[in-house]
Every structure is written in C-alpha cells, then in structure tokens.
N, C-alpha and C positions, 0 to 999 in steps of 0.2 A: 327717510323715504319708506313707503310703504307699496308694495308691488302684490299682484295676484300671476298666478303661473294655468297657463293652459296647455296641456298634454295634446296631442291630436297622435292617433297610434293609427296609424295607415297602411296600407300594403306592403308601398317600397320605403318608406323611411319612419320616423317617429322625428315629429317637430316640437319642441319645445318652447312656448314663448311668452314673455316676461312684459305684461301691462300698466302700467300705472294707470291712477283715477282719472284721467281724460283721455281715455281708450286709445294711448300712443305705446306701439310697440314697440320698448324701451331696448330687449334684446332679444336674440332668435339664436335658436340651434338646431340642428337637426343629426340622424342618424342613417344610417342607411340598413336596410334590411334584408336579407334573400327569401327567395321562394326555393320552394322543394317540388319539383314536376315530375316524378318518377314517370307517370307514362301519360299519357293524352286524356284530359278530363281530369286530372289530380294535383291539387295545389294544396300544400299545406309550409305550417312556419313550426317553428320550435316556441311555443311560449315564451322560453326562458332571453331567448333572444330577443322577445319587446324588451324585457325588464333590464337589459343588457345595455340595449340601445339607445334608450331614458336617460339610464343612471350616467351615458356618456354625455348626450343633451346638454345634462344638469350639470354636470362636474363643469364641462365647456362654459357655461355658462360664469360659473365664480370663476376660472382658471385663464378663460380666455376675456371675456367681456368684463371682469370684476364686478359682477352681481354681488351683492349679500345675500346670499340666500335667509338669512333670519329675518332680512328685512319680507318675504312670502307668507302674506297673513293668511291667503287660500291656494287652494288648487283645484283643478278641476280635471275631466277631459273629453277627448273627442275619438271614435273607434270605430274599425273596421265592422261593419255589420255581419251576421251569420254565422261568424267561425266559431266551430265546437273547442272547446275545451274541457275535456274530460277527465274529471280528479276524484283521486281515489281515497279509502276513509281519512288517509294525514293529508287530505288536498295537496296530493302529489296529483302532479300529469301524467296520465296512464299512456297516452299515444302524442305523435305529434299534430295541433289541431288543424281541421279538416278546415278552407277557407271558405270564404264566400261567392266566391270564381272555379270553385271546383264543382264540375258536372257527373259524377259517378250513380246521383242515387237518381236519374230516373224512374227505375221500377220499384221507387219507395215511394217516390209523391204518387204511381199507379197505385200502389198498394194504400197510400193513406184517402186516397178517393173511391176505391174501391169499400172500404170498412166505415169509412164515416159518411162520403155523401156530402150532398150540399150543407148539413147540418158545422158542417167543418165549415166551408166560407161563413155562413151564417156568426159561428162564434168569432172566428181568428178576422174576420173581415179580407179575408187572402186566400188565394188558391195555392195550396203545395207546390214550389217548383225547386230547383236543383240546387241553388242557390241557397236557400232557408236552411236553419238548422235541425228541422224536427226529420226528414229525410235524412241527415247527416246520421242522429244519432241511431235510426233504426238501422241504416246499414251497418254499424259497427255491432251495433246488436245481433244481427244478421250474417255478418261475414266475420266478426271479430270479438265470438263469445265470451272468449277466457278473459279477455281484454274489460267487456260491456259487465260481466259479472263484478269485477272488482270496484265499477264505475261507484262512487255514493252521490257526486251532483256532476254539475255542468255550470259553466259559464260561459261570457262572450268574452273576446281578445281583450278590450280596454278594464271589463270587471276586474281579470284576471292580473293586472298590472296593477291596478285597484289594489286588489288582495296582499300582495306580496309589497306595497309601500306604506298598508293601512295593519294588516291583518283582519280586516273587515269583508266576509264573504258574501255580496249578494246581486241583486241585475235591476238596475233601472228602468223603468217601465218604455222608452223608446227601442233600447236594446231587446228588452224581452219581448215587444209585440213581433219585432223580425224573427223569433223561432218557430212564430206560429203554432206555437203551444200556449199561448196567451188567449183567455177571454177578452178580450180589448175593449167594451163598454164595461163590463164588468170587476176589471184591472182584476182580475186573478185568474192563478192555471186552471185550465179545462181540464176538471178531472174525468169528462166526458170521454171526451180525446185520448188521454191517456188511457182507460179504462178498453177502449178498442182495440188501441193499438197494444195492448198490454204493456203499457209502463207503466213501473211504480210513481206515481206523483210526488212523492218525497225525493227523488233524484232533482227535482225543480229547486232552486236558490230561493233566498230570501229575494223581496220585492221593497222597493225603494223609488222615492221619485227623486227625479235629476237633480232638483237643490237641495234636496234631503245632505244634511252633514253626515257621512258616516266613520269618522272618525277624525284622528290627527296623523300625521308621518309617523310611524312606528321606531323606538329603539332602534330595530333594527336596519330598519333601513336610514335610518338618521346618518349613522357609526357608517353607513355602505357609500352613500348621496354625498354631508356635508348640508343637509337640509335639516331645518329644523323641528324638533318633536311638536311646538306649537304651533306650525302651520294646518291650518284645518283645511280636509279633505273632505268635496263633495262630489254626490256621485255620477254627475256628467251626464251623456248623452250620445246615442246612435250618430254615426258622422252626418248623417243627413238631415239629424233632427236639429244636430247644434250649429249646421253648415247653415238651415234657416234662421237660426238664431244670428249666427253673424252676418247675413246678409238683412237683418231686420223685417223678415215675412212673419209679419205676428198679426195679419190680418186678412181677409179673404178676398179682399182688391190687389195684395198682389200674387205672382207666379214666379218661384224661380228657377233659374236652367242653370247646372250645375257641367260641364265641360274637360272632363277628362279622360281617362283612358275610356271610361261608359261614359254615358250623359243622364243625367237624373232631371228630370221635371216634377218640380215638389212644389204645393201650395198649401195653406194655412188651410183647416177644416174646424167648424165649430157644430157641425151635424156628425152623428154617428149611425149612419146608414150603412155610408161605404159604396162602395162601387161596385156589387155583386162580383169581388173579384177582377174584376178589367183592370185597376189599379190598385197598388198595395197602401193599404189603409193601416194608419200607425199609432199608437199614442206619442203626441207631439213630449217634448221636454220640458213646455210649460203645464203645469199640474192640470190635470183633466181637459186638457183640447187635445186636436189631432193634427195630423197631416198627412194626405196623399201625394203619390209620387207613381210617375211611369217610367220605365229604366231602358235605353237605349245601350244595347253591349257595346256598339263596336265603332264609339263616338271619334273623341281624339285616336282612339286604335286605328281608325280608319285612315285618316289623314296621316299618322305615322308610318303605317304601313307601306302607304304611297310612299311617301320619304323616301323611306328604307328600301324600297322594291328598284326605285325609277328617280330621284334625286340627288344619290349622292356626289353629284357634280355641284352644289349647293349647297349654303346653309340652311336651316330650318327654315329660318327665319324668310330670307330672298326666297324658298321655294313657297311656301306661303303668301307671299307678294304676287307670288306669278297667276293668282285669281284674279286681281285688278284687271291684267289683258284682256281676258276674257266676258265675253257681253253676259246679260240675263240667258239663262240654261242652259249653256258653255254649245251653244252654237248645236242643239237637239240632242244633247246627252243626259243622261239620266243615269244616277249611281245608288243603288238600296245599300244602307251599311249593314250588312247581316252578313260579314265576314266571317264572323266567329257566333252564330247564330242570332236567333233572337227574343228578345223578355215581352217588350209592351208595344202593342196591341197585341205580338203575335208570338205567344209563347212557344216557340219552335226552335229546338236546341240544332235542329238538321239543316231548318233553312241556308240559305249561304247567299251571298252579294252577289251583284250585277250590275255590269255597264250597260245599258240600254241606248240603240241609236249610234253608236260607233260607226265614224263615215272617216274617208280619207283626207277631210278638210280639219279634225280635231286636232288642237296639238296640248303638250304637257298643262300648259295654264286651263284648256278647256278641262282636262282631267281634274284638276287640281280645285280648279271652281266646281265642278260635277260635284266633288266627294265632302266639300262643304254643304252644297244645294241637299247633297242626299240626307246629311245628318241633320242638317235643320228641317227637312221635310218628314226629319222619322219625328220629331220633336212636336211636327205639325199632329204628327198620328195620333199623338199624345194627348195633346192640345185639346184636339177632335173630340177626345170622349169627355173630358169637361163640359165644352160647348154641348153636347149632346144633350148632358143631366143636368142643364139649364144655369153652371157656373158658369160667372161672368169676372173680367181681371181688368185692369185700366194699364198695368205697366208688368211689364217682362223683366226681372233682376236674372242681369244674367255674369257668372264666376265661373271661375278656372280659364284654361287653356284659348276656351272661346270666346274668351272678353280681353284678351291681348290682340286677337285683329281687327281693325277697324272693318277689313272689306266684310266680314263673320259677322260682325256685328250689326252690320245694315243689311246683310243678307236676312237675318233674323227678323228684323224689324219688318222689312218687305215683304217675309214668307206668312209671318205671323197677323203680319197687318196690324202690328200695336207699338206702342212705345219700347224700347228696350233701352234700358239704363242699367251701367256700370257702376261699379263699390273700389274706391280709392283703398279697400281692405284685401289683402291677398290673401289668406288665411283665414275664411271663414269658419270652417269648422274649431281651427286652433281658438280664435276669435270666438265663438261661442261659447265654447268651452268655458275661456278668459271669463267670459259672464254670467256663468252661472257660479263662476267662483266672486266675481264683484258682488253678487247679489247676496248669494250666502254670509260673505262678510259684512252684509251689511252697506255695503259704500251706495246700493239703491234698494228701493223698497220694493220694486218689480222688475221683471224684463225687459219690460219695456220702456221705463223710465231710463235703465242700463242701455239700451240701445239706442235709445237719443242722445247720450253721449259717444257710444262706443262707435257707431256704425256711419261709415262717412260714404255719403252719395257720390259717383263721380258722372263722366258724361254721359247723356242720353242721344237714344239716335230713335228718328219717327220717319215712320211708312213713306217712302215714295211714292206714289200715287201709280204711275205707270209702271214702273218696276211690279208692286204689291199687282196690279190686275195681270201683268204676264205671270208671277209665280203661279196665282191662282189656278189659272189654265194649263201650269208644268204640274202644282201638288194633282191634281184629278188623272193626269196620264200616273204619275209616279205610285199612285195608289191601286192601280191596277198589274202591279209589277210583282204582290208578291202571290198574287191568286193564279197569276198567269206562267210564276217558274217554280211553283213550292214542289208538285209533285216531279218535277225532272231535278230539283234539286236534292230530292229525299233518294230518288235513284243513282244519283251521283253520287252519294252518302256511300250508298250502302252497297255499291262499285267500289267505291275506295279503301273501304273497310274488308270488302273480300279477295281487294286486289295481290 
C-alpha cells in the first residue's frame, strides 16, 4: 500500500491524516493543544508543542491504528495563519509565538498606515489589522528589543513544524501573503515596506510555492517519528487556502463558508486587483491564482457562547435543535455576532454584540435561531461586497460546524438566496493538505484532477422562496445595527476598561 499524510496544525489540536489513492481516509489522529492568555488581547503557543503534538499524531498512528508508516510516499500540511515565530541565528525560538487571535498590536497597524499609506493596500492587497503578522513583529520590535535584536528570520506555525521534520527553512507563498509583508502580484517581499518601517528584509524566509518539494523527513526526526527518511515533504498551505482545496473551490462559480469558532468566506480569484482592502486578498496554494476571504470573529463563538451562558440543561446538540421551534426571525429578534469584536466589513476590535427587539413573548429557541440568523447575516455582509464588484457564484460550499445542522444550513440557503451544498469530507484543510502531497507524488498531474478524486459532494439545500423574501426584509433592518450601536458600544469599551 502506498498512503500520503496530511498535517493540519491548528489552534486547539494538530490532526493527522493518512489518504490513500481514492481520497478515503484510511486513518486519523489528532492531538490536543493549549493556549497561553496571560492577559486580555494575548494569545500565544509554544512552538515546540506543535512539534510535540505531531510526532504523538504519528506515533498513534503506527501504535494504535497499524499504519506503516514507510508505506507515506508524501506529506504535506495545513496551518494556523498569522502566528509569529521568531528564530534566532541557530533557528532557535527567541519568544513564545504571538497567535492569530491575539489583538495587542493596534497602534502597529496605526503606525503601519501612518508610514506607508494607501501604497501598502496597493502592494500587500490588505489593510494592517491585529490579526497579521507584520504588526506582530513590530511590536516586539518595539516593546521587546533585546528579544527583536537577536531575531535573524520569522516564520509561520506550520513552516516552523516544516523546519524541524525537514530541516528545510522557508514560507509558502499562501502563508506569506497573510504577513502582509508580501508583494502578492509580484510574489516577493516589499522591500518597500520594510524600508519604512525599518526592517531589515533579510529577516524575511525563503519563498516556495505550496507543491514545491522541499525536502525528505530528516534523520532526525525519523529516529524521533518512526517515519520514514524517504517520504517527501511538500510545502503546504495557509489553512484557508488548502481548506479551499479540500472543499474543491478551484473556480470562481463557487463560494465557500468555512463555520467554526470564526467563520471565513473564501472564494477562488483569477484577477489580481483585489478588493481595495474590504477583503483580504491572498496567493491561493495553486501556483499563481488567488483567493479572497471576509472573516466573521465570533461565528461558532457566538452560538457556543449561548450554550455555555444559557444551555447547560442540554446537550449541544438538542440545544441547537431548539432553532427548528422557532419561525423566520425568531418572532422580531435580531442578534449582531460582534461579541468578541469585528474583522469584515467592519474592522472594529471595540465593537460588541446585540440583541435587537427583545419582547416578553421570545423564548430560548427564539434566541437560539436569533444567534444563527445573526451569523449568517454577518456572512450576508460578506457576500455584499462580492456582489458589489460585480462577482457572481451559482453555489455556497459550506464546512465546519455549520454544515452539521440541517435547520443552519437552510437558513443559509434562505439568507443567501443560492444553493448551498455540503462535502461528505470533514477535514478539509487536513484534506487539502492530503493533496498537495497526492500531487507532488505524482499520483495527479494537477489539483484539480486530485480533487475529482479526492473531494466528495454531499447534500444540497436551495432557497425557499417565501422564507428567502422574509430574510431579505430582516438582512436590511440587521444592517442597520451596527451604524446605530458602534459609538455607545466604543463607550462601553472604554467604561469597562476604566472601571
């Protein structure tokens, strides 16, 4: 037998999973991870703990499932976007790295729009926000000089796990357009950029694209794994680039919505204009295309949240059912998910959530359907500025969390007014991954050829007709919600913070 491996390195775990040539996934492992929140805004991981949490993956893998691992002719993987890793001249980890979820550098992206100006969107295709790594690395520059002095490069979380199974140091062109220190029509660093902000450009990694081989499993980590020196290592893909990969968007008919703790709206782009900034413009993982994406913070967050606040008489599961009771727009309720702030259309770290229309006829399921309505309606926001610059889509692929409920997924369809269809694949980004390693080795001669094997359609669900005309008339009040609370919400901020 002969099997291919995809890595997906994620927040809270690292998932392992073992393909064969008719894209069935033979075995699966996963790890689990921690975060580090020392105070409000600060989220970071230990490097060493991906590489920790892999090599248990793998081991589980021969130990529990009876893998051969010799039998892994490639690998691949899939990675947290944004997180700094900063390594010093023997690529050691100088700090532990700064995540993707951590909001500290505010007055960096002020500062990088202050010194560059629109010429910035113009190269990176993206506006600085809190998120990106190019803020990351000036605040340590800034607050953690003895630290920033020692730095000689940077990497992203999955490169960096790369590094230490390959000995191979460099960044992917999907991962490196998320620092925003990328030329992205140009595929190489702005030494523009760099030359403002005063960083040295040689702190920048080698550049590689996603099926680019760059090496074998190392000695070393052979002797560590139980893997083998001849399985060839390629070098993957931003999770959101290879999450389109496994959901098969390899063309600009379709859109897909991504459903977990955020929600991502990502579609295929073959122009390189970009979106002056409205949405984050990326180099896709297939060699010279693209893809945009709008990011909803506080997607599954939201609905969790609920759980946790006001269900635990309940399973997840039955408390999620309790949206069926409830009619179109939970009987005049209306929920913005800007819990935990907000990315796209409305970059406001302050903003914060709201019930709208609360009457004493609402009961839990109206809540419950609300806070679904509200996270497909931010997805609508999304949607919007497509439609605007004259994209057009036939069907909605929609993964994660969001495509395990039926009543979510007709909501979608109703809100959206389009087809929405589900993927028999749970593991989409691990799943893309899987495919850029099938490709590398050869077993297809494109992506896309790989993905008519690999990627399996599952049900679709199309517009209610009456349903879709009542959304329409709830999306236009709901868009009116966040013009009409931002400034008593920015004052409630900054009450709580002086409280």
């Amino acid at each position: 037998m002969s099997y291919v491996m995809g890595v997906d390195l994620g927040t809270g775990s690292v998932k392992v999973s073992v393909m064969d040539r008719e894209g069935k996934i033979v075995s699966q492992e996963s790890s689990s991870l921690s975060l580090n929140q020392a105070q409000p805004g600060y989220s970071e991981q230990n490097p060493e703990d991906w590489v920790t949490a892999t090599t248990v993956a793998i081991v589980n893998l021969a130990l529990k499932d009876h893998i051969d691992l010799n039998d892994i002719e490639g690998i691949s993987y899939s990675g947290q976007m944004h997180g700094l890793v900063l390594l010093g001249s023997d690529n050691q980890v100088l700090r532990p790295a700064i995540l993707w979820d951590d909001t500290r550098t505010t007055e960096q992206c002020k500062e990088i729009m202050d010194k560059c100006g629109d010429d910035f969107i113009k190269i990176t295709k993206n506006r600085p926000l809190e998120g990106f790594t190019l803020p990351k690395i000036l605040w340590v520059k800034e607050n953690e000089p003895q630290i920033f002095k020692q730095a000689k490069t940077f990497v992203l979380p999955k490169d960096y796990l790369r590094y230490r199974m390959t000995g191979d140091l460099s960044m992917e062109y999907s991962d490196a357009a998320g620092t925003v220190l990328l030329d992205v029509v140009k595929k190489q660093w702005s030494s523009e950029i760099c030359e403002k902000l005063g960083l040295d450009i040689s702190i920048c990694p080698k550049l590689v694209n996603s099926v680019d081989e760059v090496g074998t499993i190392s000695d070393k980590y052979a002797t560590f794994s139980g893997m083998s020196t001849k399985t060839k290592v390629f070098a993957g893909a931003a999770d959101n680039a290879a999450g389109a990969l496994g959901a098969g968007i390899l063309d600009e008919s379709k859109v897909m919505i991504s459903t977990g703790t955020s929600g991502v709206v990502l579609k295929y782009e073959n122009q390189t204009d970009g979106y002056q900034g409205q949405l984050h413009f990326f180099n896709h993982s297939i060699p010279n295309e693209y893809y945009s994406m709008g990011v909803t913070l506080a997607a599954g967050h939201s609905l969790k949240w609920l759980y946790q606040t006001f269900g635990n008489d309940k399973s997840f599961d039955d408390f999620v059912k309790l949206a069926a009771k409830a009619p179109v727009g939970a009987h005049g309720l209306i929920f913005t998910p800007y819990i935990v702030g907000e990315r796209t259309p409305y970059a406001d770290s302050k903003i914060r959530g709201s019930f709208i229309g609360v009457s004493s006829i609402n009961t839990k399921a109206d809540f419950v359907r609300s806070v679904m309505e509200g996270v497909i309606f931010s997805y609508a926001d999304i949607l919007k500025i497509y439609h605007d610059h004259g994209q057009h889509f036939d069907t909605v692929y929609s993964i994660g969390g969001g495509a395990k409920s039926p009543v979510w997924l007709q909501i979608q369809a109703n809100v959206f007014n389009t087809k929405v269809s589900t993927l028999e694949n749970e593991q989409e980004p691990g799943l893309g991954a899987a495919m850029i390693a099938a490709v590398g080795v050869k077993w297809f001669s494109t992506l896309s050829e790989c993905a008519e094997k690999f990627v399996k359609k599952g049900k679709s669900y199309w517009p209610e007709p009456e349903s879709a005309d009542k959304y329409q008339k709830l999306y236009k009040i709901y868009s009116q919600v966040y013009a009409q609370t931002k400034e008593m919400n920015h004052e409630l901020i900054d009450f709580r913070n002086n409280d």
